[in-house]
C-alpha positions as CSV (number, residue, x, y, z in Angstrom):
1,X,0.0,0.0,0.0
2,X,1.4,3.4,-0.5
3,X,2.6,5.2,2.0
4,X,0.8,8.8,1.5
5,X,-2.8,6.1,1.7
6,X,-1.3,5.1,4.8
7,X,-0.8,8.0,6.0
8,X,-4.2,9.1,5.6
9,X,-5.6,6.2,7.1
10,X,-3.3,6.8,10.1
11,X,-4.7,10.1,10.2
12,X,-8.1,9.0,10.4
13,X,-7.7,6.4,12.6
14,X,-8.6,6.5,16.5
15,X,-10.6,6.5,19.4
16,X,-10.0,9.9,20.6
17,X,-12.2,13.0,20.2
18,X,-10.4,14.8,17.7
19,X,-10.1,11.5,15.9
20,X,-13.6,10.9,15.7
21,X,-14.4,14.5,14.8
22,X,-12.1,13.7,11.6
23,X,-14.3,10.3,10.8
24,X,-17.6,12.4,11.0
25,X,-16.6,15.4,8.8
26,X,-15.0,13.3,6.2
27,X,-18.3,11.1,6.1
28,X,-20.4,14.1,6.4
29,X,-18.4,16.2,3.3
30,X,-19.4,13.4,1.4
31,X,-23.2,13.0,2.1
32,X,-23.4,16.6,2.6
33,X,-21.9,17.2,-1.0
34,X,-24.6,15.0,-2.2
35,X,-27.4,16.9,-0.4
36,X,-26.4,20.1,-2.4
37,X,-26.4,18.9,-5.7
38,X,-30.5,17.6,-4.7
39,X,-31.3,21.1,-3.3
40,X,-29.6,23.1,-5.8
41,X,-31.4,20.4,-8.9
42,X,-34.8,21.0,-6.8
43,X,-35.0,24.9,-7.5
44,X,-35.0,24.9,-11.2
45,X,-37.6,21.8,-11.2
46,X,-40.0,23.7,-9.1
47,X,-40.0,26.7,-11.2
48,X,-41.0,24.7,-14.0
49,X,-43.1,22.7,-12.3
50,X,-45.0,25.7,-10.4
51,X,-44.9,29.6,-11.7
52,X,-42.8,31.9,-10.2
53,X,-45.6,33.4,-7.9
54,X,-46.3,30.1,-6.6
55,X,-43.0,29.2,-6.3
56,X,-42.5,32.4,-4.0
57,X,-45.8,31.3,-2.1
58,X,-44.5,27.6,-1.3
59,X,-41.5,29.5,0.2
60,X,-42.9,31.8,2.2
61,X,-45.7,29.2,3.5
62,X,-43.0,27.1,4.9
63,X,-41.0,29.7,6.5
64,X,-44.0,30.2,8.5
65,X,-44.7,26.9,9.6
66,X,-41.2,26.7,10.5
67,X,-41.8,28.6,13.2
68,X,-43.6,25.8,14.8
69,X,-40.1,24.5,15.2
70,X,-39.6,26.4,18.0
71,X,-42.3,25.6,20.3
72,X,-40.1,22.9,21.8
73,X,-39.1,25.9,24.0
74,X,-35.2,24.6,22.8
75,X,-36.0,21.3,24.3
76,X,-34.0,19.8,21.5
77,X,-30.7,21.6,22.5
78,X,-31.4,20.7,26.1
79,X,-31.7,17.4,25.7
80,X,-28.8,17.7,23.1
81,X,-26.0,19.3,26.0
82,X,-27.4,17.1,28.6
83,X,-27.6,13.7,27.0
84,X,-23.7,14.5,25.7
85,X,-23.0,14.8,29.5
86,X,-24.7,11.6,30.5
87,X,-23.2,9.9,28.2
88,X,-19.5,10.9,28.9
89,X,-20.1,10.0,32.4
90,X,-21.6,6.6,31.0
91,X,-24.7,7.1,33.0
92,X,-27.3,5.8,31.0
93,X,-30.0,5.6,33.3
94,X,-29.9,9.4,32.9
95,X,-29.8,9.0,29.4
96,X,-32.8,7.0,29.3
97,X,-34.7,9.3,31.2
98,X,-33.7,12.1,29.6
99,X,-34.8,10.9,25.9
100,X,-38.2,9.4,27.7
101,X,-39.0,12.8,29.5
102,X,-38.4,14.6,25.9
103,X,-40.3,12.5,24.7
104,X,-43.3,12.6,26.6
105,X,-43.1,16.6,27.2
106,X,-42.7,17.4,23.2
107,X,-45.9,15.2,22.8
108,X,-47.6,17.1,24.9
109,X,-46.8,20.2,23.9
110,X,-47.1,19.6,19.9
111,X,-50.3,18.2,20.5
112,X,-51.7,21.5,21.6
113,X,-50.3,23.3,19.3
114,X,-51.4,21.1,16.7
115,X,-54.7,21.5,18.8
116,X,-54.8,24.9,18.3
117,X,-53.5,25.7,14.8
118,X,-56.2,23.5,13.4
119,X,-59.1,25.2,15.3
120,X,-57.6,29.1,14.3
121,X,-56.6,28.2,10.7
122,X,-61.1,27.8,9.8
123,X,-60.8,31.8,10.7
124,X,-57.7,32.4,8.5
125,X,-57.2,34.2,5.1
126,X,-54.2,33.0,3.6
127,X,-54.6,35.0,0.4
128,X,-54.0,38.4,2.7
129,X,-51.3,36.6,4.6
130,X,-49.5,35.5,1.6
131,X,-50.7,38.4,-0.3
132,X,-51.7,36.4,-3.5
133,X,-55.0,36.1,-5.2
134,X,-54.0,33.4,-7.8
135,X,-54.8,30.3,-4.9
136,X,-58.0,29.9,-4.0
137,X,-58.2,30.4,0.4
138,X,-59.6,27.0,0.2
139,X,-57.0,25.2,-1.9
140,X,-54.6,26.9,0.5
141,X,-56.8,26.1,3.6
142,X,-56.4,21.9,2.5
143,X,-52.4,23.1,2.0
144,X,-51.7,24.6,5.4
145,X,-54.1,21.9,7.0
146,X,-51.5,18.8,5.8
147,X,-48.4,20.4,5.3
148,X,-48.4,22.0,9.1
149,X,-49.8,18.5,10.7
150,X,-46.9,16.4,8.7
151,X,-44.8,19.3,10.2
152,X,-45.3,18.2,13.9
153,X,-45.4,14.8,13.9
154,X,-42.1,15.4,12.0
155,X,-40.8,17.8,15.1
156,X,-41.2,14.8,17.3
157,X,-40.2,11.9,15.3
158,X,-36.9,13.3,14.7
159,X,-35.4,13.6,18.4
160,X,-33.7,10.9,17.3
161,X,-31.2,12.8,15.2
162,X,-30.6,14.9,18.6
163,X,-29.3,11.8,19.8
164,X,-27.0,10.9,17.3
165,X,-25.6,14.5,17.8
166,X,-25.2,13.9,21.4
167,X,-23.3,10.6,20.7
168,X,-20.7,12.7,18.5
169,X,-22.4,10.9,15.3
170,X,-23.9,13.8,13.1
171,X,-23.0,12.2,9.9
172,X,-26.1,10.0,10.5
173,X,-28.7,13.0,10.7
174,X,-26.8,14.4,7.7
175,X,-27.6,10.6,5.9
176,X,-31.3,10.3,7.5
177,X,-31.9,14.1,5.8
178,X,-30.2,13.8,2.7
179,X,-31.8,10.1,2.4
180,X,-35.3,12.3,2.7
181,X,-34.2,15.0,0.0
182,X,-33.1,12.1,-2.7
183,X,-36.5,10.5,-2.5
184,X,-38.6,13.7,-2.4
185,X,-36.9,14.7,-5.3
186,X,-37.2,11.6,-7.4
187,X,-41.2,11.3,-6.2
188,X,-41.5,15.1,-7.0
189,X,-39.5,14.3,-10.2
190,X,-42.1,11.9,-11.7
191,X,-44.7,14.0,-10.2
192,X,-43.9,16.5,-12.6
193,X,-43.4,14.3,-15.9
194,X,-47.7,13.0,-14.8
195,X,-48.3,16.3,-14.4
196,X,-48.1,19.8,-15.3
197,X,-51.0,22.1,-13.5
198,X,-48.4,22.8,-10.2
199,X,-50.2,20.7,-7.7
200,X,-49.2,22.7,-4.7
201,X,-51.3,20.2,-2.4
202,X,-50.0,17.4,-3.7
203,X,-46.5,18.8,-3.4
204,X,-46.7,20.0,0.1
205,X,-48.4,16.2,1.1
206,X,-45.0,14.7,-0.7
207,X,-42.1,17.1,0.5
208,X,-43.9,16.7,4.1
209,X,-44.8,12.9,4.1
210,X,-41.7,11.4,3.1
211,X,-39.2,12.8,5.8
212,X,-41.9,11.9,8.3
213,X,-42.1,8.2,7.2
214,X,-37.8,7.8,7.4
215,X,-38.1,9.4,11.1
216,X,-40.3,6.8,11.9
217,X,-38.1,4.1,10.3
218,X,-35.2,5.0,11.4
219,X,-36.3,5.6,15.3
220,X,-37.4,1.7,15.2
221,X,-34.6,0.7,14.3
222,X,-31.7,2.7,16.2
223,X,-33.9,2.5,19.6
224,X,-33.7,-1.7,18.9
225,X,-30.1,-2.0,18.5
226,X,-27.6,1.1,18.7
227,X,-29.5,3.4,21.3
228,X,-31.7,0.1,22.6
229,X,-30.4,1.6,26.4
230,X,-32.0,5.0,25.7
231,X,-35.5,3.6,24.3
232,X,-37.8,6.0,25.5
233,X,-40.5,4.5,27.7
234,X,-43.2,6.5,29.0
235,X,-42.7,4.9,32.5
236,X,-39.3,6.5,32.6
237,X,-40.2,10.0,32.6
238,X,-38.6,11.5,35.4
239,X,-39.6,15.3,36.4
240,X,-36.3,16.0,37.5
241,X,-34.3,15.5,34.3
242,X,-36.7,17.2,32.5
243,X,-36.5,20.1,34.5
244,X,-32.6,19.9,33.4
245,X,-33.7,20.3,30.0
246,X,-36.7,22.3,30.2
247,X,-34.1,25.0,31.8
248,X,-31.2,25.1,29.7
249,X,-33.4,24.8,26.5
250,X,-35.5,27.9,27.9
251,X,-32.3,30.0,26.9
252,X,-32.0,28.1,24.0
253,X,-35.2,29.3,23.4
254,X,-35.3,32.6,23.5
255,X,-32.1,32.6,21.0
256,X,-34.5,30.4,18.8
257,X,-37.2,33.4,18.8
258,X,-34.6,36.0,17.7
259,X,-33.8,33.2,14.4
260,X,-38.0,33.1,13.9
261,X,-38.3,36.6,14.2
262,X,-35.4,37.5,12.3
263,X,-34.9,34.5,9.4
264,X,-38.6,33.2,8.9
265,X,-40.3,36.6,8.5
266,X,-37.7,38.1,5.8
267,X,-40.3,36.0,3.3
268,X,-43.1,37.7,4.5
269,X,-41.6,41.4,4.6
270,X,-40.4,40.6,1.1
271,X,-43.8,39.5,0.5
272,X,-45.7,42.7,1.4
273,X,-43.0,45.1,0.5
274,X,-42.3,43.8,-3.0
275,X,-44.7,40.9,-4.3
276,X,-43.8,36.9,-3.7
277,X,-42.0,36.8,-7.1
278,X,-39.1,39.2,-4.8
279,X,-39.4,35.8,-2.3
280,X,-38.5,33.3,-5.1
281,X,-35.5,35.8,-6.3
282,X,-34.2,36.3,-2.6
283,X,-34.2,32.5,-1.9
284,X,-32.2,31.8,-4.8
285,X,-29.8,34.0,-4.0
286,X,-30.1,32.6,-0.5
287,X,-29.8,29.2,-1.5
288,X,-26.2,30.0,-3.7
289,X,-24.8,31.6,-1.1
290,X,-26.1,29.4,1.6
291,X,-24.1,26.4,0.2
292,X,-20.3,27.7,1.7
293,X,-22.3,27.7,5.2
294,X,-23.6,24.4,4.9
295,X,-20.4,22.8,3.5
296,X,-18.7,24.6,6.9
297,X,-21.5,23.2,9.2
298,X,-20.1,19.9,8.2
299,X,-16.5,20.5,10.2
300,X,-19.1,22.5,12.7
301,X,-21.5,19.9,13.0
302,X,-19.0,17.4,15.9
303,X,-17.7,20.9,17.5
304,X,-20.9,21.2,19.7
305,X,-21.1,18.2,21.3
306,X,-17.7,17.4,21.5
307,X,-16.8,20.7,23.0
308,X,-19.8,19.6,25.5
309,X,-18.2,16.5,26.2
310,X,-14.3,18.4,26.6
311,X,-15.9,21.1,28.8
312,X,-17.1,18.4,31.0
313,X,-13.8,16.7,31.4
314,X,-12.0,20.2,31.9
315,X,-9.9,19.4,28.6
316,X,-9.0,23.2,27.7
317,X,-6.1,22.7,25.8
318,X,-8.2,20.7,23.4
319,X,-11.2,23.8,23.1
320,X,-8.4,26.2,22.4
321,X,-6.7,24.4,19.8
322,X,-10.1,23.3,18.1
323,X,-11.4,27.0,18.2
324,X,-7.6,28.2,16.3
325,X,-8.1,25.4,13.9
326,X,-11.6,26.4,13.4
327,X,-11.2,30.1,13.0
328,X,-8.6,29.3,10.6
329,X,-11.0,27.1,8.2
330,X,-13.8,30.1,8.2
331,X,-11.2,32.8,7.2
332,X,-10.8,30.2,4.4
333,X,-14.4,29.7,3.5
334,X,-14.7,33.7,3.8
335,X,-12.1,34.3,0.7
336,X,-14.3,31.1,-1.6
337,X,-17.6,33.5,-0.4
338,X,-15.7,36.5,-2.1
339,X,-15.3,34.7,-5.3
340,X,-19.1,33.5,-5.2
341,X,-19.5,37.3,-5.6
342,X,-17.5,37.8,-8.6
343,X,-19.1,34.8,-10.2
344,X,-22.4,35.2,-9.1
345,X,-24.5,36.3,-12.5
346,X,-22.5,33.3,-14.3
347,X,-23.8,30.9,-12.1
348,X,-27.3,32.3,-12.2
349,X,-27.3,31.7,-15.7
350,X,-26.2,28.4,-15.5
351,X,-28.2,27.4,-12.8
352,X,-32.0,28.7,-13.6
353,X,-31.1,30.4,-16.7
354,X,-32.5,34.0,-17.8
355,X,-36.5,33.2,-16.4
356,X,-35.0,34.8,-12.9
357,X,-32.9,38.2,-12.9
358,X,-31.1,38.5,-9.6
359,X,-29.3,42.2,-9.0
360,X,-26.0,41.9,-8.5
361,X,-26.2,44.4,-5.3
362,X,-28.6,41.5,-3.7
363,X,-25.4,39.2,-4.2
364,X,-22.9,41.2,-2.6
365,X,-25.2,41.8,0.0
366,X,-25.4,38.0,0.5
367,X,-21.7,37.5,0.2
368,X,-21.6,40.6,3.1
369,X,-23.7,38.4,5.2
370,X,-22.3,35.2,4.6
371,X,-18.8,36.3,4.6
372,X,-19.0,37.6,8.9
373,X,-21.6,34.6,9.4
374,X,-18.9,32.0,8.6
375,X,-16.4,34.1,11.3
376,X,-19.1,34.5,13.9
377,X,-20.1,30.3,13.5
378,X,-17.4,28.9,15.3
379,X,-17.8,31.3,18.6
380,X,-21.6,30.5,18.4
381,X,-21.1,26.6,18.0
382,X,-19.0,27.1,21.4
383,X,-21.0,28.7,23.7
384,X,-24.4,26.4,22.7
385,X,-21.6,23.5,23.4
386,X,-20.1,25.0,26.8
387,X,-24.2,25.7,27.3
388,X,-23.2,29.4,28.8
389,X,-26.1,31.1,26.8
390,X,-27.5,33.1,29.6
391,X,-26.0,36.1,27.3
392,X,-26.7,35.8,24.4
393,X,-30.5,35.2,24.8
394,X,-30.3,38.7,27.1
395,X,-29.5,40.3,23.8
396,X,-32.2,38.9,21.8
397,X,-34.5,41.4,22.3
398,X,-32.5,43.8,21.5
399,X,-31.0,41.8,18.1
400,X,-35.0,41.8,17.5
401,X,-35.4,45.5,17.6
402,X,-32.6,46.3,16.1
403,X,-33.6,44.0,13.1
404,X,-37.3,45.5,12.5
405,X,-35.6,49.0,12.7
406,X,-33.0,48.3,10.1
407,X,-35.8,46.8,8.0
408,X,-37.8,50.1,7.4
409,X,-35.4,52.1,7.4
410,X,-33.5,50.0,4.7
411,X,-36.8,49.9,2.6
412,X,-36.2,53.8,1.8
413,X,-33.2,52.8,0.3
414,X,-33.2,49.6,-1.9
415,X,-35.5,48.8,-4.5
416,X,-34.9,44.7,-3.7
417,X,-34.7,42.7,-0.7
418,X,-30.8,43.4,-0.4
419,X,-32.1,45.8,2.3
420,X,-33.4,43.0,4.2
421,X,-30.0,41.1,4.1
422,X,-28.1,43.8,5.6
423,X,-30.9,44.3,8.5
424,X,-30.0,40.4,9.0
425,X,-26.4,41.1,8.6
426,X,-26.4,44.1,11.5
427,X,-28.8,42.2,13.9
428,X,-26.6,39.3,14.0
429,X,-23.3,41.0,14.3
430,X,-24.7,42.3,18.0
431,X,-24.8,39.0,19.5
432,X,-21.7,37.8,17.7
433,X,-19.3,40.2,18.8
434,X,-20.8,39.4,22.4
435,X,-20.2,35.5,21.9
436,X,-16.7,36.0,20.8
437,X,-15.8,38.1,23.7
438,X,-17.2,35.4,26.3
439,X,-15.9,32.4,24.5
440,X,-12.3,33.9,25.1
441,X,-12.8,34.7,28.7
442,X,-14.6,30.9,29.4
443,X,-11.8,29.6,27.9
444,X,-9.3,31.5,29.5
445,X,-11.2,30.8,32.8
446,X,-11.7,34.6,33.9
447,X,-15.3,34.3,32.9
448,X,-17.5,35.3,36.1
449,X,-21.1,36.7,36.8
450,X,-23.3,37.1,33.6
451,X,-20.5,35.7,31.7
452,X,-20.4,32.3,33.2
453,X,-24.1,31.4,32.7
């Protein structure tokens, strides 16, 4: 064998944190890679399978739902931190009680919610919400009605991926989700070769159905042999754990509502300041630029838990080195965002040819964003690890208000949504800088008060 294969097997090789890390971005590039080609294949075959407008609708109906997401109060995240502890202790009683109490409490709560939605959405106009007259309300009454229930039964069946994050395994998630897109797509695919009206029912049953159903397999089968020691049982739920997540996902939480507020409404302002064909040229644009943030969330993607896992075992040299190594890899990301710039309109062409004109002062304004989003990540990734949030969700509010702001005042000066981007851009910058300043003194051990929590 030759030596440089050797040595990249050697380099792989390993038990140790750092090692493992290695394994699950290398498997994770590779999935990952494949999940971008399926996105970026989906947007040109939904805007010839649907018009522009409804293409723009679809968008901005989902970035609504999404909200929904975050009713788990940052449950998720909880259980995410804690389970990672549990399990570096080896205590997996805890760990069974934790996933059972999740469990039972997200149940709960989705079911009211799921409860309540149904019972408001008879007294709902979706054509003034979405601000579109070619959709019947009813049509999009049947829409909302499936799409938002597959939505919740989804939030539910997919605590397993938090577990597979907790055991340092995110390349799993990545395959479970990818797995989901590949079969949408091909379903969707034939859809539109039978088809040609842009079924938005039938889509949104389809795109919401399928990811549900590989939850559901997928839970079966990891809680009977891999996690068969943290099968949830309702008999199991323990008040007392829960409270341990309940808490620390409560500041989780209120970071969540600045992401709602701030990410899932830009659709909507888009949508009443310029028309839902602005929506479809935004996400786009979104969706280029988006890609050097999801390849980076690969290398991100072990940080978290490991960093959980090396607070809890006081390894600081490790957290320091990590955070160098990581700081390093965004600067490197940042320069490939600045060539995305210079490119941009080429790969517009290419990509969903001349139907779509995208401005070239919305793609800098992207690359802007994306470009101190990629140096920002790593501090962020850190502090939800070392769970000191306390912070950062103090300065939500204020991230909120300082996002509407920006967002009317921009609108006096840009005739796009590049306004929009840069109200993102400012909001998010407030609660970076603080995150970087902690991470430094928690790693440097001179965090106290305010700091520490």
């Amino acid at each position: 064998m030759a030596p440089y294969i050797i040595k990249i097997q050697n380099y792989f090789k390993g038990q140790s944190r750092g090692s493992v890390a290695k394994r699950q971005v290398l498997y994770s590039l590779i999935v990952q890679g494949f999940s971008i080609i399926i996105s970026l294949l989906y947007v040109p075959l939904l805007l010839n399978y649907l018009t522009q407008e409804k293409y723009g609708i679809w968008l901005t109906l989902t970035s609504i739902l999404g909200w929904v997401s975050y009713f788990d109060i940052g449950m998720g995240n909880g259980l995410r931190n804690r389970l990672t502890e549990a399990l570096a202790n080896r205590n997996m009683v805890l760990g069974k009680k934790l996933v059972s109490t999740t469990y039972v409490l997200l149940t709960a709560i989705f079911c009211v919610v799921l409860a309540v939605f149904h019972i408001s959405n008879f007294f709902l106009n979706w054509n003034t919400i979405l601000n579109t007259q070619s959709i019947g309300n009813n049509e999009l009454y049947i829409l909302t009605s499936i799409v938002f229930t597959f939505f919740i039964v989804r939030l539910i069946v997919q605590i397993i991926s938090v577990i597979y994050f907790a055991d340092q395994k995110p390349v799993a998630t990545k395959i479970i989700s990818t797995s989901g897109n590949l079969l949408a797509y091909v379903v969707v695919l034939v859809l539109t070769r039978l088809t040609t009206n842009g079924n938005l029912i039938l889509l949104g049953t389809i795109l919401t159905v399928i990811p549900v159903i590989l939850f559901i397999a997928v839970s079966i089968f990891a809680f009977n042999s891999r996690y068969k020691d943290l099968k949830p049982s309702i008999k199991h739920f323990d008040y007392k754990a829960g409270k341990g997540v309940v808490n620390l996902g409560a500041r989780f939480f209120f970071l969540q509502v600045a992401y709602v507020i701030i990410f899932t409404t830009s659709n909507i302002f888009i949508t009443q300041f310029y028309g839902p064909e602005e929506v479809t040229v935004y996400n786009i644009a979104l969706k280029y630029f988006h890609i050097p943030t999801m390849i980076f969330s690969i290398f991100m993607s072990p940080v978290w838990s490991a960093v959980t896992d090396a607070y809890t075992k006081s390894d600081f040299k490790w957290l320091k080195k990590t955070l160098k190594y990581a700081n390093m890899l965004a600067a490197l990301f940042g320069l490939g965002v600045i060539i995305m710039v210079l490119i941009s309109n080429w790969v517009y062409r290419i990509w969903v040819g001349d139907q779509i004109s995208i401005p070239f002062g919305l793609s800098l304004s992207f690359g802007i964003y994306t470009f101190f989003g990629l140096l920002v990540t790593p501090y962020s990734y850190y502090i939800n690890g070392l769970g000191k949030v306390k912070l950062s969700s103090y300065f939500t509010f204020f991230q909120i208000v300082l996002y509407i702001l920006l967002i009317f005042l921009f609108k006096q000066f840009f005739e796009n949504s590049s306004g929009i981007v840069l109200a993102i851009l400012f909001s998010m910058l407030l609660v970076g800088s603080i995150q970087i300043i902690q991470t430094h003194k928690l790693l440097n051990r001179t965090a106290k008060g305010i700091w520490n929590k």
